[in-house]
C-alpha positions in Angstrom: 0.0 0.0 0.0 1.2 3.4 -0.7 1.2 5.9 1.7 1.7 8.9 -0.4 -1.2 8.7 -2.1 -3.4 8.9 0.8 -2.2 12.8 2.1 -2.6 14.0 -1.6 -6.2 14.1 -1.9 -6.5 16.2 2.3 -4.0 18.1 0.8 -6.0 19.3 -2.2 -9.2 20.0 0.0 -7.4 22.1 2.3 -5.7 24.1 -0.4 -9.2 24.0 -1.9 -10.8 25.1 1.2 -7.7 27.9 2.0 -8.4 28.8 -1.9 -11.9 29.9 -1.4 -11.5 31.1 2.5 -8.9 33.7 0.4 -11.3 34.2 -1.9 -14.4 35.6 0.1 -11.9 37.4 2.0 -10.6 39.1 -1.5 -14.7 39.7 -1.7 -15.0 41.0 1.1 -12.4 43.7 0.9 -13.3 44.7 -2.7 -16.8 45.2 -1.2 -15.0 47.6 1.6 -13.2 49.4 -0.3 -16.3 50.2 -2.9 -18.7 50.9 0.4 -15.8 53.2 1.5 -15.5 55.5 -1.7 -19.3 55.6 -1.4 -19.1 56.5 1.5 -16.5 59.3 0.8 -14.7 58.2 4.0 -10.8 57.9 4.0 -9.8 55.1 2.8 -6.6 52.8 4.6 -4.9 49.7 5.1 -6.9 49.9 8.8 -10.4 50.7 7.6 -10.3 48.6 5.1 -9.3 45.5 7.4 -12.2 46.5 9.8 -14.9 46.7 7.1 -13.8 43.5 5.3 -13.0 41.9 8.5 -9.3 40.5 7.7 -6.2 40.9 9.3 -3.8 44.1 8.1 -1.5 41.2 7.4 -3.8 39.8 4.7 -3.9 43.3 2.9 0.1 43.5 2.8 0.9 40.0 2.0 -2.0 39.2 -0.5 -0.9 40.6 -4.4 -4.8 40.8 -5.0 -5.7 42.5 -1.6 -2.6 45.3 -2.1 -3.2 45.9 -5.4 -7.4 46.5 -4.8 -6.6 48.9 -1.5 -3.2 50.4 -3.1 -5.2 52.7 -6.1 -8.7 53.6 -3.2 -6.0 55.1 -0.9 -4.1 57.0 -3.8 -7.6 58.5 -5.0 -8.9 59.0 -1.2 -5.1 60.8 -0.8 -5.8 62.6 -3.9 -9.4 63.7 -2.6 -8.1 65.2 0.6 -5.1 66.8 -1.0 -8.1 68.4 -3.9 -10.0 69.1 -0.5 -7.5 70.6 1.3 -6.5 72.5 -1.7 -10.1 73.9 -2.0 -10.0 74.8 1.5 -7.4 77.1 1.1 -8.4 78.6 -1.8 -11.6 79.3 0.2 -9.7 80.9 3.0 -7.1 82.4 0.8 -10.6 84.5 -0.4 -11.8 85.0 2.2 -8.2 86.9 4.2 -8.3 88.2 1.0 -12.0 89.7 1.3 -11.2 90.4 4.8 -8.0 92.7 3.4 -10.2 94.6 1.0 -13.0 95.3 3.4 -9.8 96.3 6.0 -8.7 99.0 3.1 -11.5 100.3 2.0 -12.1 100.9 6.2 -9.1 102.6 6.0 -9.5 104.3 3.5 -12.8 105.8 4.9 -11.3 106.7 8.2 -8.6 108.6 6.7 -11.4 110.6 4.8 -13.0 110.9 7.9 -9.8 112.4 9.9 -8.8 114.7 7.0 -12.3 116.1 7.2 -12.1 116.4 10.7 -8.6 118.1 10.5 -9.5 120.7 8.2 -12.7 121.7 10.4 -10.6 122.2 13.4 -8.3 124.0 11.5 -11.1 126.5 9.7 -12.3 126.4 13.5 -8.8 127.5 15.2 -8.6 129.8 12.6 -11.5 131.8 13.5 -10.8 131.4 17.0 -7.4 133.7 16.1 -9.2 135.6 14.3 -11.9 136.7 17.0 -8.6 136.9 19.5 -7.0 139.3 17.0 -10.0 141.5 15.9 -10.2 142.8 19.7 -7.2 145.5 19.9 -5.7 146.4 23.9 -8.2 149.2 23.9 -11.5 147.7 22.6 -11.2 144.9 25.1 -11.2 148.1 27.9 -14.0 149.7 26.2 -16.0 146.6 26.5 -15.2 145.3 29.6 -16.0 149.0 30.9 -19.4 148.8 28.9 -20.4 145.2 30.5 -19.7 146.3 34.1 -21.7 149.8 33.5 -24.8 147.0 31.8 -24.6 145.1 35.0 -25.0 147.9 37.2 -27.5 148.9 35.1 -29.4 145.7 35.5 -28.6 145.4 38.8 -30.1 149.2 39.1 -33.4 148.2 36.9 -33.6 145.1 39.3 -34.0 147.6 42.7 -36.3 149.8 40.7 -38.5 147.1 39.7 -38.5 145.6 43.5 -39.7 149.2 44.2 -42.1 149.6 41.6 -43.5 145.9 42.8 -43.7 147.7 46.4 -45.3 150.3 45.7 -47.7 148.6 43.2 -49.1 146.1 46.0 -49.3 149.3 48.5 -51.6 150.8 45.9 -53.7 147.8 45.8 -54.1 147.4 49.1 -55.3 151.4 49.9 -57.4 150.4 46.9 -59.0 147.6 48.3 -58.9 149.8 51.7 -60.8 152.6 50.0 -63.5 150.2 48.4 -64.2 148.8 51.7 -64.5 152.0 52.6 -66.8 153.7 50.1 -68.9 150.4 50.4 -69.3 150.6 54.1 -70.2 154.7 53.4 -72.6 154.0 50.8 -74.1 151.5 53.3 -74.4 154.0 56.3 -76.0 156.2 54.0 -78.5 153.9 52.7 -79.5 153.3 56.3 -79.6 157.0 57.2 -82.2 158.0 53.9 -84.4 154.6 55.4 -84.8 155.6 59.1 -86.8 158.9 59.8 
């Protein structure tokens, strides 16, 4: 009997078997790696493992496995780097927006403070002006003329108090003297009435 026929045909199932074991696992990684790129989520040597549920080992020592995840993690590297890229462009535009809109702020506030400088310019100017028009002499005149106005007022002042005075005394001899011709006309009603 020979005995090396006998292994030969175990042999063949197991590399059979270990055939399509490698097989569904190549399945199942394809199938990752195309749910992945749906998915738009990064694509690597790890994820892929997890989603296909294989070993990392399998990826880098199977030709098939490396060469399916290999090109999905060039494109998703390409895809961030495109991303990345895009981002930024988009904050490149916007510092740059942010710049104008600075400028053009600038650019009004300078406005702003020339306008304000030549105001208080026209402004100091006719301050010097109003200091210069007034000679030594006019400024005595003046000030001379505004202490003899307040006396003056202060004078108008104790005539009207006195005015006031006497006005109220008038009003009260008035109201004295119509008490008075009332209580006369009275007495002399009474006198023509008794006989």
């Amino acid at each position: 009997m020979n005995t090396a026929a006998i292994p030969e045909p175990r042999t063949a199932a197991a590399l059979a078997a270990r055939r399509r074991k490698t097989e569904t696992a190549l399945h199942r990684v394809h199938e990752a790696v195309t749910r992945l790129r749906r998915e738009k989520a990064p694509v690597s040597v790890a994820a892929v493992a997890r989603r296909a549920n294989v070993s990392r080992t399998f990826l880098y020592d199977n030709p098939e496995a490396r060469t399916a995840v290999a090109p999905a993690m060039a494109e998703a590297g390409e895809r961030r780097s495109q991303m990345l890229a895009e981002q930024g462009d988009e904050r490149e535009a916007t510092w740059r927006e942010r710049a104008l809109n600075a400028e053009d702020a600038l650019k009004a506030a300078q406005t702003e403070i020339l306008t304000r400088r030549t105001r208080i310019g026209e402004l100091l100017g006719q301050i010097r002006d109003l200091e210069t028009e007034w000679s030594e002499a006019a400024i005595q005149r003046i000030t001379t003329e505004n202490t003899a106005l307040k006396q003056r007022v202060r004078q108008l002042i104790a005539d009207n108090r006195t005015l006031d005075e006497r006005l109220q005394a008038a009003r009260s001899n008035l109201r004295f003297q119509d008490r008075r011709v009332a209580d006369l006309e009275t007495r002399i009603a009474d006198g023509r009435s008794s006989p």
